[in-house]
C-alpha positions as CSV (number, residue, x, y, z in Angstrom):
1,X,-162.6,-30.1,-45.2
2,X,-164.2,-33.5,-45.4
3,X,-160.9,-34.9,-45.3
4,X,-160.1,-32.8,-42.0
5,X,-163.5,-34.0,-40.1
6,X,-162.3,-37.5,-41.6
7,X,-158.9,-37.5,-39.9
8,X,-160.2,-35.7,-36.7
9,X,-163.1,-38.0,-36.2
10,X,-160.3,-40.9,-36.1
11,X,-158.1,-39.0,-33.9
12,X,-161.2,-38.6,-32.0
13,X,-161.9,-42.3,-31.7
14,X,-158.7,-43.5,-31.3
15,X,-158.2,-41.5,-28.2
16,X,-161.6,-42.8,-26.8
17,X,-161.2,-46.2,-27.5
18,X,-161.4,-48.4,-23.9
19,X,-158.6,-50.4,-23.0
20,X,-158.9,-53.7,-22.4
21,X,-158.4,-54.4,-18.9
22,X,-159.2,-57.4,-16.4
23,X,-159.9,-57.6,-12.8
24,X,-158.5,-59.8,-10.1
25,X,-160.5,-59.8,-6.8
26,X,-158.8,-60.8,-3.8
27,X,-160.6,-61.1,-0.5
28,X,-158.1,-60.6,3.0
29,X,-159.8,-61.8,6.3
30,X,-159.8,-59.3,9.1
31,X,-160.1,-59.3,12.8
32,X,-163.4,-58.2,12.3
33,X,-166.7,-60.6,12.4
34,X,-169.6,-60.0,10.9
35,X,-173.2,-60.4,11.9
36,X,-174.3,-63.8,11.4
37,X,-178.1,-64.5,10.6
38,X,-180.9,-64.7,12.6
39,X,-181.3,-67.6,13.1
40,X,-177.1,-68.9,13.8
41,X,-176.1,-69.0,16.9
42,X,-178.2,-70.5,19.2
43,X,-178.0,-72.3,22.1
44,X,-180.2,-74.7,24.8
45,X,-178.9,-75.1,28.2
46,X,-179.4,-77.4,31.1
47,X,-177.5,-77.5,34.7
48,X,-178.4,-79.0,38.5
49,X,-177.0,-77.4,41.7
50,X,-177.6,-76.1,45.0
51,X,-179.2,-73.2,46.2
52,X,-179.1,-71.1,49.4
53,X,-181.7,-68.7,50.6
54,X,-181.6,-65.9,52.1
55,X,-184.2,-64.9,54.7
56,X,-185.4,-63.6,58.2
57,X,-183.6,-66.0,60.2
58,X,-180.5,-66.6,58.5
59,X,-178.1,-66.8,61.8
60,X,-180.3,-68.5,63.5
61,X,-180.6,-71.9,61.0
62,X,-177.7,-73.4,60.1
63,X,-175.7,-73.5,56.4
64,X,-177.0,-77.2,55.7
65,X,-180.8,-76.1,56.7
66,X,-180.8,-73.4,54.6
67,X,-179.5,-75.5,51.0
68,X,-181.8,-76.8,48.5
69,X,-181.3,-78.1,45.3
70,X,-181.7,-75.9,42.2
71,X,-182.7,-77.0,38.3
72,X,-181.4,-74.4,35.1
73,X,-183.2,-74.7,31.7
74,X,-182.2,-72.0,29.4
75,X,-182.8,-71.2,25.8
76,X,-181.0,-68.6,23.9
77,X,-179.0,-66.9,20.9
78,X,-176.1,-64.7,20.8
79,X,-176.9,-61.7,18.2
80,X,-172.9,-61.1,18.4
81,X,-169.7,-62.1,19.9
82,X,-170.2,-60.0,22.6
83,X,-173.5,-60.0,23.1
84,X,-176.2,-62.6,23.9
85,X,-179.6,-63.3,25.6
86,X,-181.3,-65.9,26.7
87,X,-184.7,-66.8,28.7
88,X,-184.6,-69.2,31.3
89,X,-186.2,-71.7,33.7
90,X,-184.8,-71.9,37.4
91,X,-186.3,-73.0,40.7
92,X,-187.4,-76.5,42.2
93,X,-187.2,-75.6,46.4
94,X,-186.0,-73.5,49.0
95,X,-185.6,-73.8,52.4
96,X,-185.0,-71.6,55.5
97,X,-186.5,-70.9,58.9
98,X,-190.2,-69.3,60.1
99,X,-191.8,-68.2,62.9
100,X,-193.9,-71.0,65.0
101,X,-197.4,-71.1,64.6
102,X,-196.4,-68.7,61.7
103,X,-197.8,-71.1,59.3
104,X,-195.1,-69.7,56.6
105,X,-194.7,-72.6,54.6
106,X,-193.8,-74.4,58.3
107,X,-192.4,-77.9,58.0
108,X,-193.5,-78.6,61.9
109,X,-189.9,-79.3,62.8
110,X,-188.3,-77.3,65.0
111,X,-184.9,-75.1,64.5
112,X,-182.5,-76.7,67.0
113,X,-181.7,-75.0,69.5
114,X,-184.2,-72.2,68.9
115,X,-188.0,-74.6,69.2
116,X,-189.8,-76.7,72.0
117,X,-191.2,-75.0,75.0
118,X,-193.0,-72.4,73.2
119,X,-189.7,-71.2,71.8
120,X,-190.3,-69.3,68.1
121,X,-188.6,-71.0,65.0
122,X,-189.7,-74.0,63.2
123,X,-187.8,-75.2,59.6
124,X,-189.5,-73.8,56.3
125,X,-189.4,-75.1,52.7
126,X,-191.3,-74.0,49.8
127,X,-191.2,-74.6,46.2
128,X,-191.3,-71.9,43.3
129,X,-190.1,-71.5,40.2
130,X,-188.7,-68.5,38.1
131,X,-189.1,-67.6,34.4
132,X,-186.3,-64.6,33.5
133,X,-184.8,-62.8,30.4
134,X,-180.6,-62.1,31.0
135,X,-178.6,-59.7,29.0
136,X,-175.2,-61.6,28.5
137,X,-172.1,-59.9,27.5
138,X,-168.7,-62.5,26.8
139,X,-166.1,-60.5,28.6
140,X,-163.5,-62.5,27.1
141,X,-164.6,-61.7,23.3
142,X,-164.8,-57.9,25.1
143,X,-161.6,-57.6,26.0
144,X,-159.4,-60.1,23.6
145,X,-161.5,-60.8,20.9
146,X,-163.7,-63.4,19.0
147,X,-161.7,-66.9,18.9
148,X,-164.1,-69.8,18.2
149,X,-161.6,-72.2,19.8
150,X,-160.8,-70.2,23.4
151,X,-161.2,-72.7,25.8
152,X,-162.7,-70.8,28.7
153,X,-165.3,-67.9,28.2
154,X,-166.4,-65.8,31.0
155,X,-169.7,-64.3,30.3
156,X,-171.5,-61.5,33.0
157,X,-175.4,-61.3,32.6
158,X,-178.2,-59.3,34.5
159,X,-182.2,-59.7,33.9
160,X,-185.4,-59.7,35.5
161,X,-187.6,-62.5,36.2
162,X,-191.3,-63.7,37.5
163,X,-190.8,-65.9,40.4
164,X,-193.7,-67.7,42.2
165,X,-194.0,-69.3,45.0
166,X,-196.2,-72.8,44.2
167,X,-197.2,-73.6,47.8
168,X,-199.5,-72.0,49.8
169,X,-199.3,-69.2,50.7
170,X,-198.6,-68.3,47.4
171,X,-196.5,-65.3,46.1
172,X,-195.8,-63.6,43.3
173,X,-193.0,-61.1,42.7
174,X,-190.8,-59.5,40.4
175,X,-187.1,-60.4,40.9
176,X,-183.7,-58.8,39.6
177,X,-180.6,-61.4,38.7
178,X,-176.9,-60.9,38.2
179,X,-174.3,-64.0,37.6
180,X,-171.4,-65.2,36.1
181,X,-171.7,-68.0,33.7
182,X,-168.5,-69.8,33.4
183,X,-168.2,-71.8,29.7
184,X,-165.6,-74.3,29.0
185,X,-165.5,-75.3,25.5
186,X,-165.5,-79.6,25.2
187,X,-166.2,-79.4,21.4
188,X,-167.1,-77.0,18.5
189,X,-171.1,-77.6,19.4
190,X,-170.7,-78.3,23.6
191,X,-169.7,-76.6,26.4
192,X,-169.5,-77.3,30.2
193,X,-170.9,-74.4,32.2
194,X,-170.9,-73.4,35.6
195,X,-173.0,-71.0,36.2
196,X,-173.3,-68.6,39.5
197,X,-176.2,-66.6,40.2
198,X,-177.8,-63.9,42.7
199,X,-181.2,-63.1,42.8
200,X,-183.0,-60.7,44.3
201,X,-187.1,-60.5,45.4
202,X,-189.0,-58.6,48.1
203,X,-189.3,-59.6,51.9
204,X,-192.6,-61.4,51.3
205,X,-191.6,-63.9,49.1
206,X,-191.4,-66.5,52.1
207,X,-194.5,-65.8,52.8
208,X,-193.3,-64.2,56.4
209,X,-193.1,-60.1,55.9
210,X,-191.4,-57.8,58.3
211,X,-188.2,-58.6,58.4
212,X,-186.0,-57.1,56.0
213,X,-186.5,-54.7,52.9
214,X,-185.6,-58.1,50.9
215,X,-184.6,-61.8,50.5
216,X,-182.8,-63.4,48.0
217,X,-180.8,-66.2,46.5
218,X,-177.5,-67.5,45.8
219,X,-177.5,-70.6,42.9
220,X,-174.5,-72.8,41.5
221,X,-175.5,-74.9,39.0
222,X,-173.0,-77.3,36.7
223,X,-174.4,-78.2,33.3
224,X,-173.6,-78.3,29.4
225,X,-175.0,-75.7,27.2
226,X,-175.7,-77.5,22.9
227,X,-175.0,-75.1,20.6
228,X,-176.9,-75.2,17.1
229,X,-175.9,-75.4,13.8
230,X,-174.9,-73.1,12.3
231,X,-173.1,-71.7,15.0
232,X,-169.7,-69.6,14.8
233,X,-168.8,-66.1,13.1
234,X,-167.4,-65.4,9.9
235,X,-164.5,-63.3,9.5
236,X,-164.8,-59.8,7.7
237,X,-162.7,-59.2,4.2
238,X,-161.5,-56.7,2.4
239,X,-162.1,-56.5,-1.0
240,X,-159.1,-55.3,-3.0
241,X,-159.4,-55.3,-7.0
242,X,-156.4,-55.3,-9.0
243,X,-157.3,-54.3,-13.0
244,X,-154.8,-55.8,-15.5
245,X,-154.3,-54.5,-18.8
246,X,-155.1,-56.8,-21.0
247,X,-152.7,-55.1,-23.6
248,X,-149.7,-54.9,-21.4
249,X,-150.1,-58.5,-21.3
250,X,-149.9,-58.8,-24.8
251,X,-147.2,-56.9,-25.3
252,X,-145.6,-58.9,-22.9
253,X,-146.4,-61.9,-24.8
254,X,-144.9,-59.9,-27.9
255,X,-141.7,-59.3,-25.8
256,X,-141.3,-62.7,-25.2
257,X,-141.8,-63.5,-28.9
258,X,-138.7,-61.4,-29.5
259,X,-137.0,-62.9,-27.1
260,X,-137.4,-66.2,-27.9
261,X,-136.4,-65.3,-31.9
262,X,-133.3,-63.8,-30.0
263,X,-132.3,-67.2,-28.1
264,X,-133.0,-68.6,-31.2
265,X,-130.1,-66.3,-33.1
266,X,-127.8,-66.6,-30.0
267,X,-128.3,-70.8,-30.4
268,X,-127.4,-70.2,-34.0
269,X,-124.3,-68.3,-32.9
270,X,-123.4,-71.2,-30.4
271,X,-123.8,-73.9,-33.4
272,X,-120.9,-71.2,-35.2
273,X,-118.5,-71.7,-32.2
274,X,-120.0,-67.6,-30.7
275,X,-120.8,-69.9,-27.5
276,X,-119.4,-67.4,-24.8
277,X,-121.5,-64.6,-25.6
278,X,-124.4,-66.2,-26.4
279,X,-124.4,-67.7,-23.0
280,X,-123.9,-64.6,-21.3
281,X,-127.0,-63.2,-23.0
282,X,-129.3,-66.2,-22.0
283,X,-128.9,-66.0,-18.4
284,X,-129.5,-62.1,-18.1
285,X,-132.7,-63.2,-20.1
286,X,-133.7,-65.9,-17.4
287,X,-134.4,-63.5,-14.7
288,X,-136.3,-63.6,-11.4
289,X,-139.6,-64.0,-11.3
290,X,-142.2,-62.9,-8.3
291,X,-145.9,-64.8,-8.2
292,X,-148.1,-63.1,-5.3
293,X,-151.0,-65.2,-3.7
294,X,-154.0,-64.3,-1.4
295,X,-153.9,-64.3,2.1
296,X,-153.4,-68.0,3.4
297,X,-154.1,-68.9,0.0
298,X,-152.0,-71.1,-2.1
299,X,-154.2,-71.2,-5.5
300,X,-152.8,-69.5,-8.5
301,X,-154.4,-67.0,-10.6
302,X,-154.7,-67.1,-14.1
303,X,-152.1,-63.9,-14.3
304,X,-149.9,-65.3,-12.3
305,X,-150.1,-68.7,-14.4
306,X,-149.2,-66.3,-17.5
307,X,-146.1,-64.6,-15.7
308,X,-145.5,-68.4,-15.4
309,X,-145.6,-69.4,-18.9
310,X,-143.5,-66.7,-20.0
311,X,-140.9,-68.0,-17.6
312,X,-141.2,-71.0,-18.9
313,X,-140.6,-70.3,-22.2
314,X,-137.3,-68.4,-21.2
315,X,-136.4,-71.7,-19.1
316,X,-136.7,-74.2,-22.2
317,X,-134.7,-71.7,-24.5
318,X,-131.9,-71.4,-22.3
319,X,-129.2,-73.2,-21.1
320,X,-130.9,-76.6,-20.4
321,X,-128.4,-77.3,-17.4
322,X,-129.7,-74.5,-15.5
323,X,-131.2,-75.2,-12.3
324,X,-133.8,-72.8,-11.1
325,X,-134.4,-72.5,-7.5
326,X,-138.8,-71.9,-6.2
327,X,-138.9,-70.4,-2.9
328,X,-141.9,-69.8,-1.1
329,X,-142.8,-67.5,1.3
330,X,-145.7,-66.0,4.0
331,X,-146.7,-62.8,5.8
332,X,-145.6,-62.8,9.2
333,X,-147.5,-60.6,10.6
334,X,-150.3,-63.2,9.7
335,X,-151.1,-66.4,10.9
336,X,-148.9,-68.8,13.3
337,X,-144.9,-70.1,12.5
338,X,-146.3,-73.7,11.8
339,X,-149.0,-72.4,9.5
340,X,-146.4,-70.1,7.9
341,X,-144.3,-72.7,7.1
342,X,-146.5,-74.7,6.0
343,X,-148.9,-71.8,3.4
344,X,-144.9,-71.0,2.4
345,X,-144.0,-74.7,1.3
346,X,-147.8,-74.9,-0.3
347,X,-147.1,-72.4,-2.4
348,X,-143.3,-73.4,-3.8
349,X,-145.5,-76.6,-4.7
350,X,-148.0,-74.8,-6.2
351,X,-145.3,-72.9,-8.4
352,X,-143.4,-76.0,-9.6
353,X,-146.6,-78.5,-10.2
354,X,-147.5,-75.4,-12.7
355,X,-144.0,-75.3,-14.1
356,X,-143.9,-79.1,-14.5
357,X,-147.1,-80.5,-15.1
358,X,-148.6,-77.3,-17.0
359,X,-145.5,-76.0,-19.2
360,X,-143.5,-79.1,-19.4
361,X,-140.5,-78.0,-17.6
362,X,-137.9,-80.6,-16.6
363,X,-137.6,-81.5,-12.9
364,X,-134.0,-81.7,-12.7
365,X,-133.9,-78.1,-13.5
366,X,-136.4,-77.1,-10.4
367,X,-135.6,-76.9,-6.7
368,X,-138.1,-75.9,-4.0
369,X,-137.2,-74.6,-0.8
370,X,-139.5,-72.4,1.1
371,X,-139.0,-69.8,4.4
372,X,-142.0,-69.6,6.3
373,X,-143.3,-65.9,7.3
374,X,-140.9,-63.4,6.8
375,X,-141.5,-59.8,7.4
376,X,-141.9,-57.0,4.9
377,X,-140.1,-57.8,1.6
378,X,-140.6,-55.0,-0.9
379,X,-142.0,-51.6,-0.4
380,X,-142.7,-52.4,3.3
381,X,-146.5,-53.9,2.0
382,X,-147.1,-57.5,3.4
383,X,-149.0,-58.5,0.7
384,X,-145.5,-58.6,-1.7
385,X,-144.6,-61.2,1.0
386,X,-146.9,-63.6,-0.1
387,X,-145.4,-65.0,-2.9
388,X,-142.8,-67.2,-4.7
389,X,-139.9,-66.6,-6.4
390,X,-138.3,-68.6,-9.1
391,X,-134.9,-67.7,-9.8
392,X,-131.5,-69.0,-11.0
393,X,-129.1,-70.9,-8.4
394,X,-125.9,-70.2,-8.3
């Protein structure tokens, strides 16, 4: 009976021994971003324009009467691609038309045409100034996604502001803002922005009531907008872990053992004049072999530098004129043709550099040639496209 529980408890731990494995983590990037930190991503602004206003007596003074200049000083972040705020300065003047004798911010020139002889208008200018909050949404990360190098960006925004008038009478109001700002990228950190703008504030704001339900603005300013470090989105990955066991690798490392006691035999049989055969044997030995890399990735990994040594082996037991052929390859459902071509050449002369300067293979017996992307090699999976293989050449 002891005996039994003797045998059984061995049974017992042989069956629950754990298997040696080891894990390769490779990271894909997606078209996904993620959310950056608080405090990447922002931006100060600055612009100078002209501004119209609109008022009481709009047909009656003319375009030119009516513009003013206008200053933009912004401050902001964007929390996303998509999404941004930012709190700004606006104002300096604006000019119109008022009632004589009025007193409405009255310049004491009269509106041609419409003053003298007791007529009724007399130019207006005021100054103000206008502290608001936006809401901006990129439309063109909206509809076709991040890319940190798009030249022109096309951003929509809405808010609400304090505006005051500065001049007496002075004026207080609460006033609603829509726009487009228009961003042209110059450099990874500046932008050139033209920025349009409507605002709108009651009928008082002029300091002449009466006339309409409400007054407004229209502002184009031209400025350059800095963008702070660190600035930009990262791209999302997927994790995908690939286990190895550890003792299939050894057993492959046993394999090859046999195999190379086997070229040693079939040499032995060359020496005795068995040349044909052996041959034969030796190049069915030396067959293809497939390394995989990351995406846009040309490192190897330490597996893929063992499926390499074993290859190795086979190459410096066989027939030394051989001439293997390393051709590299991409995805091409990923990236562009040139960096294709490129990642696919990268990685041929990441195989051979391991071939030669780590196992001591002979250059004469290596080529390298390399495809660029290439669609779906085995299994229909894209990932088995990025790779190299080493094979014979006919």
């Amino acid at each position: 009976m002891a005996a039994a529980l003797v045998l059984a408890a061995g049974s017992v731990c042989a069956q629950t021994e754990p298997v040696a494995q080891s894990t390769e983590v490779v990271e894909e990037s997606t078209d996904n971003v993620e959310i950056n930190s608080f405090w990447s991503n922002w931006f100060i602004s600055a612009g100078g324009g002209a501004q119209i206003y609109f008022g009481d007596h709009d047909r009656q003074a003319s375009f030119g009467d009516r513009l003013s200049g206008a200053l933009d000083i912004a401050v902001g972040k964007w929390f996303s691609p998509e999404i941004g705020v930012r709190l700004m300065y606006s104002g300096l003047s604006a000019k119109g038309a008022t009632q004589k004798g009025h007193l409405a911010h009255s310049t004491g020139v009269d509106v041609p045409g419409k003053g003298g002889n007791g007529y009724w208008l007399e130019k207006s200018k005021f100054n103000f100034f206008n502290f608001q909050i936006d809401a901006m949404f990129n439309a063109s990360n909206i509809i076709w996604g991040y890319n940190e190098k798009r030249v022109y960006n096309l951003s929509p925004y809405v808010g609400l502001g304090v505006m005051r008038v500065s001049d007496k009478p002075a004026e207080t109001a609460i006033a609603g803002h829509f726009g487009l700002l228009n961003s042209f990228r110059l450099t990874s950190c500046l932008d050139l922005n033209l920025d349009i703008r409507g605002t709108l504030v009651n009928d008082d704001f002029d300091g002449e009531p009466g006339g309409r339900k409400g007054e407004g603005l229209l502002t184009a300013t031209l400025g350059l907008t800095y963008k702070f470090s660190p600035r930009g989105w990262n791209r999302g990955k997927n994790v995908i872990r690939t286990v190895y066991n550890t003792a299939e690798i050894k057993a492959m490392q046993e394999k090859l053992r046999q195999m190379s006691e086997e070229n040693a035999r079939l040499q032995e049989a060359i020496a005795n004049g068995n040349k044909e055969e052996a041959q034969t044997i030796v190049k069915q030995i030396a067959s293809s072999n497939l390394v995989v890399f990351p995406i846009g990735k040309s490192t190897l990994s330490n597996e893929a530098r063992v499926n390499l040594g074993m290859l190795a082996e086979v190459i410096k037991k066989g027939d030394p004129h051989s001439v293997y052929t390393i051709t590299g390859y991409a995805d091409e459902g990923t990236g562009s043709e040139e960096l294709n071509r490129e990642l696919s050449k990268e990685r041929a002369d990441a195989v051979y550099d391991c071939l030669v300067k780590e196992f001591g293979i002979s250059q004469s017996q290596l080529r390298i040639d390399y495809k660029g992307g290439v669609d779906n090699m085995f299994y229909n999976d894209p990932r088995l496209s990025r790779a190299v293989i080493t094979q014979e050449s006919n």
